[in-house]
N, C-alpha and C positions, 0 to 999 in steps of 0.2 A: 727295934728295926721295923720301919712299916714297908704293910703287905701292897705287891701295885697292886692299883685299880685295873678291876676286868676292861677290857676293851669290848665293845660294844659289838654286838653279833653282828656276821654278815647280814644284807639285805637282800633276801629273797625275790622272785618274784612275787610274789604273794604278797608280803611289806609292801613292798614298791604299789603292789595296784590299791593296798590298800591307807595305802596314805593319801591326804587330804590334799584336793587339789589348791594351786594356788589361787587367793583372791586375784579378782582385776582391778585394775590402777585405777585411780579417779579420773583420769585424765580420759580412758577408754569408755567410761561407765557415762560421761555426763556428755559426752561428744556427741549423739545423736541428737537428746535432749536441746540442744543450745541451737541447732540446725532447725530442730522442728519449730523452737518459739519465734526464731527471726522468720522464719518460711512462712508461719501464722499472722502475722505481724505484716508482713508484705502482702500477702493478700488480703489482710482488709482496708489498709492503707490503698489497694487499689480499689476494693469495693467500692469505698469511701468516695474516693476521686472521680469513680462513673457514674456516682449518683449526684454527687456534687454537677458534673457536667449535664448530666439531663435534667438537671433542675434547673440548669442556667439555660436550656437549649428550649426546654417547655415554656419558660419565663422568658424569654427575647418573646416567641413567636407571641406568644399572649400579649405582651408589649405592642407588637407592631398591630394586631389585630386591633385594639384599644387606640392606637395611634388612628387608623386605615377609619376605625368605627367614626373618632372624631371628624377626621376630614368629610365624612360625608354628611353626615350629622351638622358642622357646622358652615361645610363649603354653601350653604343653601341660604346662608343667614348676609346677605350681602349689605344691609342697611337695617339699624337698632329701631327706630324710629316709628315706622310700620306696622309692627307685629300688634294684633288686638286691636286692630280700626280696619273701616271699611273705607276700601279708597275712592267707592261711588258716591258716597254721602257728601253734602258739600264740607271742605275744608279748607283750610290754610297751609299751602305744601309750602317746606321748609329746605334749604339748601347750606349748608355751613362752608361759610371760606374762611378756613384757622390756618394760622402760621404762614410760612414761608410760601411766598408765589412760586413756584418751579416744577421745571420734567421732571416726574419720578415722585413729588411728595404727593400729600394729601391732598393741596390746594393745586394741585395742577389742573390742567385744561382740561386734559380728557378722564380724570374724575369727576370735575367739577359740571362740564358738560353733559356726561352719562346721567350726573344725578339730576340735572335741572330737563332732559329731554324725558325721562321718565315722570318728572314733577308735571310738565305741560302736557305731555300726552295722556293724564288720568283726568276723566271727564268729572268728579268730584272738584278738581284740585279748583277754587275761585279765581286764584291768586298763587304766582310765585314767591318767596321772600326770600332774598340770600341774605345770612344772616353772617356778618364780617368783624372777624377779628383780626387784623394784617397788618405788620408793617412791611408789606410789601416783598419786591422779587424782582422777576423774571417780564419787560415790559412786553416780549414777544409772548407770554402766556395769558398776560392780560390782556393785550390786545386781541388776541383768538376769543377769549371768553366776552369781551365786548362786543363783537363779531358776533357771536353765537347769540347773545341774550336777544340784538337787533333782530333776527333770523327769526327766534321762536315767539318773540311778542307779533310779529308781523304775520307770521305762520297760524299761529293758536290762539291771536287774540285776547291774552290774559296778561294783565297789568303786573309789573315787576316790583318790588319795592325791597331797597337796601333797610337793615334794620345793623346801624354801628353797636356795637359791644364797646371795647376799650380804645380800640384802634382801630382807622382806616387810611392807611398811608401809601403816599406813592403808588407802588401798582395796584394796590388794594382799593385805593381812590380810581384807577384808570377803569376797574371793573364796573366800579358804584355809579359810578357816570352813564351808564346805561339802563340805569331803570327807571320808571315811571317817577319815582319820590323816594328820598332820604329821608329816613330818621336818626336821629342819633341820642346820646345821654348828653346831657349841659357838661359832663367831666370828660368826653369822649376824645381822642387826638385824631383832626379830621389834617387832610390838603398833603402837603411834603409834592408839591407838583414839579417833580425836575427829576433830573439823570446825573447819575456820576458813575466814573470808572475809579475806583481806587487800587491804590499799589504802593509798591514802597522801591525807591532807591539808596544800592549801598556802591556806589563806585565812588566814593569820597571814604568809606572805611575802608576800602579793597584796598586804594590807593597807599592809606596811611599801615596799613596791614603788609604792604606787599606781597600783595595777591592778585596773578596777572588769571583774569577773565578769557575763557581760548573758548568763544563761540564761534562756530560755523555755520552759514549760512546760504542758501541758493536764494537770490532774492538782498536787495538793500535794505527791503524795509521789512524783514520777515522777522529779525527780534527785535523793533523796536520799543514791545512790553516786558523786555525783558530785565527783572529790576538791577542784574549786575551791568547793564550795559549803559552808557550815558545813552538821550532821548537829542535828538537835533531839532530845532523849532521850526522844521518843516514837517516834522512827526507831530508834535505838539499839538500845531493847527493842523495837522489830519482830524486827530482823535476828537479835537473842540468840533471841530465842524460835524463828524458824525452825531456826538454829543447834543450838538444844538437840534440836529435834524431828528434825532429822536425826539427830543423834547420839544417840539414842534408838532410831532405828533401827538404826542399826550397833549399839548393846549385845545389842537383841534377836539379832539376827541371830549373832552371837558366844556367847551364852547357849545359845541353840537348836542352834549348830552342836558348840561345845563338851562342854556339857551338865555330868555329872557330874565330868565331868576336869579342870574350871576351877576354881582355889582362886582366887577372889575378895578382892581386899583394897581399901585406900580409894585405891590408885592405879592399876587396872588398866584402869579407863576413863577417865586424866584424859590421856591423850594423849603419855607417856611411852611409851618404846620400850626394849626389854633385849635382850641376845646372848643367843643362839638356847639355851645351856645353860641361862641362867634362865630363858627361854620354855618350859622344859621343867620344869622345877621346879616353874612358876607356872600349870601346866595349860594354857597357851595352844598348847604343841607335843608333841607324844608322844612322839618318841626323835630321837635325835642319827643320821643315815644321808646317803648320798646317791644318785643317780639308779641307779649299777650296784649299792648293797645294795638298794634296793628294788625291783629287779627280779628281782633273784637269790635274794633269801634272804624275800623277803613275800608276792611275785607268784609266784614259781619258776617266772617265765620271760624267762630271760635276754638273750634276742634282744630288743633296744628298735627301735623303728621310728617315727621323729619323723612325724606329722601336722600339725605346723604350718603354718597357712598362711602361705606368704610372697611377698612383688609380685617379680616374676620382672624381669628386663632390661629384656625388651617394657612392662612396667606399668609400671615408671619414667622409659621412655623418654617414652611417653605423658603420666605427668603432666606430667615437664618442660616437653616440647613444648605439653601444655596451658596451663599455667604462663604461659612462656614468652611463649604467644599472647595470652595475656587479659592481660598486662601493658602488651605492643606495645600493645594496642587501646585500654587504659585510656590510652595516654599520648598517642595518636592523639588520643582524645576530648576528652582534659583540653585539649590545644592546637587546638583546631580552632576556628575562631569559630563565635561564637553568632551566634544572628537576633536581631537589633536594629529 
């Protein structure tokens, strides 16, 4: 027979205080821990972000300063040509008429004028030379700058002379007709003396399309250029006879600038174009040279000094930028609602 087992002594006060207290759970112990690393962790993530911003804040303005420095730096530089000649000494002042004749390019009027009234009024300059690469343009720009050249040779006293590059066509020719003498290359494309309006008609594909055309207009004869609309053959001979009257222009002008040195034939005004050795044959050009024989051996002064004016870094930057903006805003507008 077995003896019970004691049962275990009451627990005292004493027992009680001196038994061990219980551990804490891990869940209580790592709890503050996990609070302070994400807290650490947030604030340098924000550090980070403020210095990230003032680096981009100190970098813009350095930007624009470097930009601000350009503009002034190179707003001053208005023509390549110049720089490291003296413009008292005698020389051969230089004018370029490249590309397209029109308002707004390079070869327009009131570039092309600014640069030839600064060429004549330098008392070095011997000689003008506009120097032409063109197939032509705009005949109301040409005829401004044939205008003008009249003016400053009569004014300044100093002989003009066209020096042809590759081409000199149509209004390009309307200019060249006013200088004292032509040169050109034997390979050169000289003449193109006439007008055209070009365009296209589609009311024979509208038709076969069926696609009705709903123009309105105040006026009978307000879209008669309009290519969906058929043209009446009293519109026709409108546009011909403007046509002609222009190009009546440009003959005078070519007669008058010419003069006695144009052998005239039944094709010199119908709009065809010759290398620069028949433009010479045909009176439309005086000899065969180019920009350093006529400077050397016409002008007898060799030093050339280009006057052209040209949009410098700064004035390109600007149009862009202008560009640029007015496009943003166009596109803002077009999507923005309207008031209803």
């Amino acid at each position: 027979m077995t003896e019970p087992l004691p049962s275990p002594p009451p627990q005292t006060e004493q027992t009680q205080a001196a038994a061990p207290a219980p551990a804490p759970s891990a869940t209580s112990a790592s709890g503050p821990t996990w609070e302070r690393s994400v807290m650490e962790q947030w604030m340098e993530a924000s550090l980070a972000e403020q210095r990230a911003a003032r680096r981009w804040k100190y970098g813009m303005r350095l930007a624009w300063l470097l930009v601000l420095g350009a503009f002034v730096w190179l707003g001053m530089d208005r023509s390549g040509g110049m720089h490291g000649s003296d413009i008292t000494r005698p020389h051969t002042a230089v004018v370029e008429i490249k590309g397209e004749i029109a308002s707004g390019a390079e070869a327009s009027a009131e570039a092309v004028i600014s640069s030839m009234r600064s060429a004549f009024e330098d008392e070095g300059a011997q000689a003008v030379v506009l120097l032409i690469n063109s197939p032509g343009g705009s005949p109301v720009q040409a005829g401004i700058m044939n205008d003008e050249i009249h003016r400053l040779k009569a004014l300044h006293k100093k002989p003009v002379y066209v020096v042809v590059e590759e081409t000199c066509a149509s209004a390009a020719y309307y200019i060249a007709v006013a200088a004292d003498q032509i040169f050109v290359d034997k390979a050169s494309v000289v003449g193109s003396i006439g007008v055209l309006m070009d365009g296209f008609g589609f009311t024979g594909l509208m038709d076969k399309l069926g696609v009705e055309r709903r123009l309105m207009t105040a006026g009978q004869n307000k879209g008669f250029l309009d290519p969906f609309s058929p043209q009446t053959e009293k519109q026709k001979e409108f546009a011909q006879a403007m046509l002609n009257q222009i190009h009546q222009q440009f003959i005078g002008a070519v007669k008058d600038g010419r003069g006695d040195r144009l052998k005239e034939t039944a094709e010199t005004f119908s709009g065809l174009f010759w290398t620069g050795d028949q433009a010479v044959k045909m009176g439309l050009a005086d000899h065969l040279g180019n920009l350093d024989y006529v400077a050397r051996e016409v002008v007898k002064a060799p030093e050339i000094i280009d006057y052209t004016r040209r949009e410098n870094v700064a004035e390109r930057l600007v149009k862009r930028f202008g560009a640029s903006m007015g496009e943003s805003m166009a596109s803002a507008l077009r999507y923005a609602p309207g008031l209803r």
